[in-house]
DOVEX-819593 format. One record per residue: residue in three letters; y, z, x of N, C-alpha, C in turn. Coordinates in Angstrom, 3 decimals, always signed. Example, Ala and Ser with C-alpha at 12.3 -4.5 7.8 and 13.67 -1.06 7.14 Angstrom:
+--------+----------+----------+----------+----------+----------+----------+----------+----------+----------+
: residu :      nc2 :      nc3 :      nc1 :     cac2 :     cac3 :     cac1 :      cc2 :      cc3 :      cc1 :
+--------+----------+----------+----------+----------+----------+----------+----------+----------+----------+
:    Ala :   -5.690 :   +7.800 :  +13.190 :   -4.500 :   +7.800 :  +12.300 :   -3.300 :   +7.800 :  +13.200 :
:    Ser :   -2.250 :   +7.080 :  +12.850 :   -1.060 :   +7.140 :  +13.670 :   +0.030 :   +7.870 :  +12.900 :
+--------+----------+----------+----------+----------+----------+----------+----------+----------+----------+
***
This chain:
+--------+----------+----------+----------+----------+----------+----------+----------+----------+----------+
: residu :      nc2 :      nc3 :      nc1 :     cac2 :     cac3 :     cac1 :      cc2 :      cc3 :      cc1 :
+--------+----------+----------+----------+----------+----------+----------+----------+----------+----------+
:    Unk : +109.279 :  +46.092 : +137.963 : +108.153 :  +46.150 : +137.052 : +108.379 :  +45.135 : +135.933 :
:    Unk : +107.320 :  +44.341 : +135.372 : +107.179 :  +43.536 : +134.239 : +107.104 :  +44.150 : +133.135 :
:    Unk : +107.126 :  +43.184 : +131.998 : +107.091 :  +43.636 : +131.164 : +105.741 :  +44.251 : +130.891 :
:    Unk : +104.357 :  +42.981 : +131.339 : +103.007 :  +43.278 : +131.238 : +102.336 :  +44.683 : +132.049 :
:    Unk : +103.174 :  +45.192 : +132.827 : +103.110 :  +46.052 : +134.098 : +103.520 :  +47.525 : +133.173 :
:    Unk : +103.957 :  +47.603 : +131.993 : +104.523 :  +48.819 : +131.218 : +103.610 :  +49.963 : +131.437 :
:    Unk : +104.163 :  +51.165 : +132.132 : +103.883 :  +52.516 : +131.981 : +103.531 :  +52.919 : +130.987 :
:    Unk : +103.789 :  +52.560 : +129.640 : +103.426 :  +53.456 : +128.586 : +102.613 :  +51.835 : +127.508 :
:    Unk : +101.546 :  +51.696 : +127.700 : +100.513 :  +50.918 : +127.112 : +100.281 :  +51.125 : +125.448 :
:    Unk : +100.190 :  +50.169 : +124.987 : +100.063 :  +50.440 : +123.453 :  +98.971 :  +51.402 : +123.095 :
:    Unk :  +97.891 :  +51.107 : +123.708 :  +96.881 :  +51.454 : +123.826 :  +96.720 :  +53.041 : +123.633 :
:    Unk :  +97.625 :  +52.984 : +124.013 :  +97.871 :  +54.697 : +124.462 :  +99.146 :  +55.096 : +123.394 :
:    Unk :  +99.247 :  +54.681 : +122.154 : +100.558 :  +55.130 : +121.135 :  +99.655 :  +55.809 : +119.889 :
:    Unk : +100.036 :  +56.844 : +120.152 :  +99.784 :  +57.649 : +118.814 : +100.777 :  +58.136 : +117.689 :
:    Unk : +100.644 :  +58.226 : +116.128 : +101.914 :  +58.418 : +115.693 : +101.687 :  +60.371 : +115.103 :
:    Unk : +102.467 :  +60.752 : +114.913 : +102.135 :  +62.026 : +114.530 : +103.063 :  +62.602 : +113.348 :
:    Unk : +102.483 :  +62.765 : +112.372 : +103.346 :  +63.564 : +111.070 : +102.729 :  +64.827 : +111.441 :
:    Unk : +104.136 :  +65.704 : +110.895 : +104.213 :  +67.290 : +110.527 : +104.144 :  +67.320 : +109.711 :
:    Unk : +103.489 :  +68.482 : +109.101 : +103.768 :  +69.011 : +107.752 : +105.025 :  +69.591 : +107.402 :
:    Unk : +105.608 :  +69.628 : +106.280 : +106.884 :  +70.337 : +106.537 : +106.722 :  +72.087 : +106.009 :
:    Unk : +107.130 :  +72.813 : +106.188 : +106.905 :  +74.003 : +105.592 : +107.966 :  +74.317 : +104.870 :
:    Unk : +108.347 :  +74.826 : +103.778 : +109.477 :  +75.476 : +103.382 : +109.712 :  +76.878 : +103.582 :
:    Unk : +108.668 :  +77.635 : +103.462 : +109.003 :  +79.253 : +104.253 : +109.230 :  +79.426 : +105.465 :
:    Unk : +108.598 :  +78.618 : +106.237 : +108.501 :  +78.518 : +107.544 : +109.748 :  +78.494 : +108.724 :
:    Unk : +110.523 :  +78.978 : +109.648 : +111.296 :  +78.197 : +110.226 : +110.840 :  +77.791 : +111.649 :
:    Unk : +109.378 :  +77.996 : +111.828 : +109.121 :  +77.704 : +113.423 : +109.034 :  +76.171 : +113.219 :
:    Unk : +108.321 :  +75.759 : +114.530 : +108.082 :  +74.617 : +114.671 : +106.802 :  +74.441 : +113.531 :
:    Unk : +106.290 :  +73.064 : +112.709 : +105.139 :  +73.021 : +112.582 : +103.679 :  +72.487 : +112.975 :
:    Unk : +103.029 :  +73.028 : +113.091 : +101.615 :  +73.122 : +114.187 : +100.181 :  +72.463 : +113.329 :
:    Unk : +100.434 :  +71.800 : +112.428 :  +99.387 :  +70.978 : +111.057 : +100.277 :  +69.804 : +110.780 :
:    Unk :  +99.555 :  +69.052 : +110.361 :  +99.667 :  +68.006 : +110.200 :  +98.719 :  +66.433 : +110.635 :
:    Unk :  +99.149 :  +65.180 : +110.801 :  +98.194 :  +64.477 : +111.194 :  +98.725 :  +63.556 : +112.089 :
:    Unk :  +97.872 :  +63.051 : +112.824 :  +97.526 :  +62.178 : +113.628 :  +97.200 :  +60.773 : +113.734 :
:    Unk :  +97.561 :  +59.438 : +114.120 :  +96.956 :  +58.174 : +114.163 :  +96.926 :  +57.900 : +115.377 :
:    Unk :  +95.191 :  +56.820 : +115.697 :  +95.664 :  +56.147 : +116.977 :  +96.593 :  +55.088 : +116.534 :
:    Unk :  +97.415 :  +54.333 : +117.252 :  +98.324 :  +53.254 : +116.765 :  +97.349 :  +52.187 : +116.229 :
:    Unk :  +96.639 :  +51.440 : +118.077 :  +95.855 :  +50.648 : +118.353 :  +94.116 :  +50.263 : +117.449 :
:    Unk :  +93.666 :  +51.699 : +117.285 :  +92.356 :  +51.685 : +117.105 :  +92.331 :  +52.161 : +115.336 :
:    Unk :  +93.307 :  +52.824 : +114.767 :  +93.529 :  +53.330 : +113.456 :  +93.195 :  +54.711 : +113.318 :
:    Unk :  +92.295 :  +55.242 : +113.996 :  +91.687 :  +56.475 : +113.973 :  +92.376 :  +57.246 : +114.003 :
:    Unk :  +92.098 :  +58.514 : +112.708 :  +92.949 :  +59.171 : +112.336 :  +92.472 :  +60.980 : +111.879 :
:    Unk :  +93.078 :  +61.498 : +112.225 :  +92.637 :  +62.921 : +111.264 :  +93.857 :  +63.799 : +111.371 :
:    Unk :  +93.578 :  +64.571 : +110.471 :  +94.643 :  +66.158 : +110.187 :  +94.463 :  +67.578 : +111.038 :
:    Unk :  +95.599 :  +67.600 : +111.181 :  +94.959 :  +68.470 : +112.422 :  +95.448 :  +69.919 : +111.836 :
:    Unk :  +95.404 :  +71.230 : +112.309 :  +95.462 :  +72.786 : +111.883 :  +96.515 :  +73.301 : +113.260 :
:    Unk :  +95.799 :  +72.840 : +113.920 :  +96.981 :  +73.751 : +115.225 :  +97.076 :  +72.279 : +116.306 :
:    Unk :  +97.677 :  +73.227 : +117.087 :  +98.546 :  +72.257 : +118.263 :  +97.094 :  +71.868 : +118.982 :
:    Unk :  +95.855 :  +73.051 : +119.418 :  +95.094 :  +72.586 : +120.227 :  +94.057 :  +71.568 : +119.546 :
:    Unk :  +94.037 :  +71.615 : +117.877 :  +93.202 :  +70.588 : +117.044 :  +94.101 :  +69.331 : +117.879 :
:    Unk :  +95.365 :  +68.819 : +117.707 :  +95.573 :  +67.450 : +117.733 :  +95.563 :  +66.899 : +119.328 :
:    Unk :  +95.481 :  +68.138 : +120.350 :  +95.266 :  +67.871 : +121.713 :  +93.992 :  +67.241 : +121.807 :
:    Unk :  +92.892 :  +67.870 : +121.323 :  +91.680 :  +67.443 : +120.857 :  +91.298 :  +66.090 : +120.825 :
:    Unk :  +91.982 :  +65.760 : +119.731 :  +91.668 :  +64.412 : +118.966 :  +92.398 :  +63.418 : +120.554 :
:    Unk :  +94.044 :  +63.604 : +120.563 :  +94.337 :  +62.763 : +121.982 :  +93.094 :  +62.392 : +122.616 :
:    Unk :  +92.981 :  +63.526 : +123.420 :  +92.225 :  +63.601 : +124.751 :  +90.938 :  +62.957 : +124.125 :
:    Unk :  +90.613 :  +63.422 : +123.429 :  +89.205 :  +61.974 : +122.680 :  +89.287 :  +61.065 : +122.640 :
:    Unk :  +90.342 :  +60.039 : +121.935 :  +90.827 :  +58.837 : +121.898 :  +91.047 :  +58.035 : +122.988 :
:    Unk :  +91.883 :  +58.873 : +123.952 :  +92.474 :  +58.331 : +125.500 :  +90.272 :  +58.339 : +126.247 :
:    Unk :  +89.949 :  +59.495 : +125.859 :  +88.758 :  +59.524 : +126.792 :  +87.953 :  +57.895 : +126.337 :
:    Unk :  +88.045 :  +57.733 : +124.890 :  +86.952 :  +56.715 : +124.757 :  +87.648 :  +55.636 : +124.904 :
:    Unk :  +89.057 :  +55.781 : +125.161 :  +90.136 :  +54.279 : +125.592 :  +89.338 :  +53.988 : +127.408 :
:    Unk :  +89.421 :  +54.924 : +127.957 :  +89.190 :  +55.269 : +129.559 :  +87.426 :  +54.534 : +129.774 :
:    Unk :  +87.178 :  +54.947 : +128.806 :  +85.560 :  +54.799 : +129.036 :  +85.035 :  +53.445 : +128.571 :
:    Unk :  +85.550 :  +52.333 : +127.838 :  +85.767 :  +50.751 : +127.502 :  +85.672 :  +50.103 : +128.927 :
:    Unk :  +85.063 :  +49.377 : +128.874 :  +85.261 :  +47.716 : +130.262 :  +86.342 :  +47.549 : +129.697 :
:    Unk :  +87.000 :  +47.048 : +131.111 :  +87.898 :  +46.147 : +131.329 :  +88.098 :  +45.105 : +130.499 :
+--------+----------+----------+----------+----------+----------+----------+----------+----------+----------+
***
């Protein structure tokens, strides 16, 4: 495989901050979201908010011409 041939496409890089909690010791499930590529961004409340936003981003990446 090439370099141009990469499995994991920029296109497709999202960055993700947690919130930190101090009472808290679970994992934390808020926080926010960036696309890398496109900038688009929001704060998310739970795990299924920032699945959300992904699967949106990737959908309207998918749905672009070539």
């Amino acid at each position: 495989m090439t370099q141009s041939e990469s499995t994991l496409p920029s296109n497709r890089a999202f960055v993700v901050q947690f919130r930190a909690s101090q009472t808290d010791t679970s994992i934390p499930s808020t926080g926010r979201v960036e696309h890398v590529v496109s900038g688009q961004a929001t704060r998310f409340q739970s795990w299924e908010d920032l699945q959300r936003f992904v699967e949106k981003v990737l959908a309207e990446i998918q749905a672009e011409p070539p």
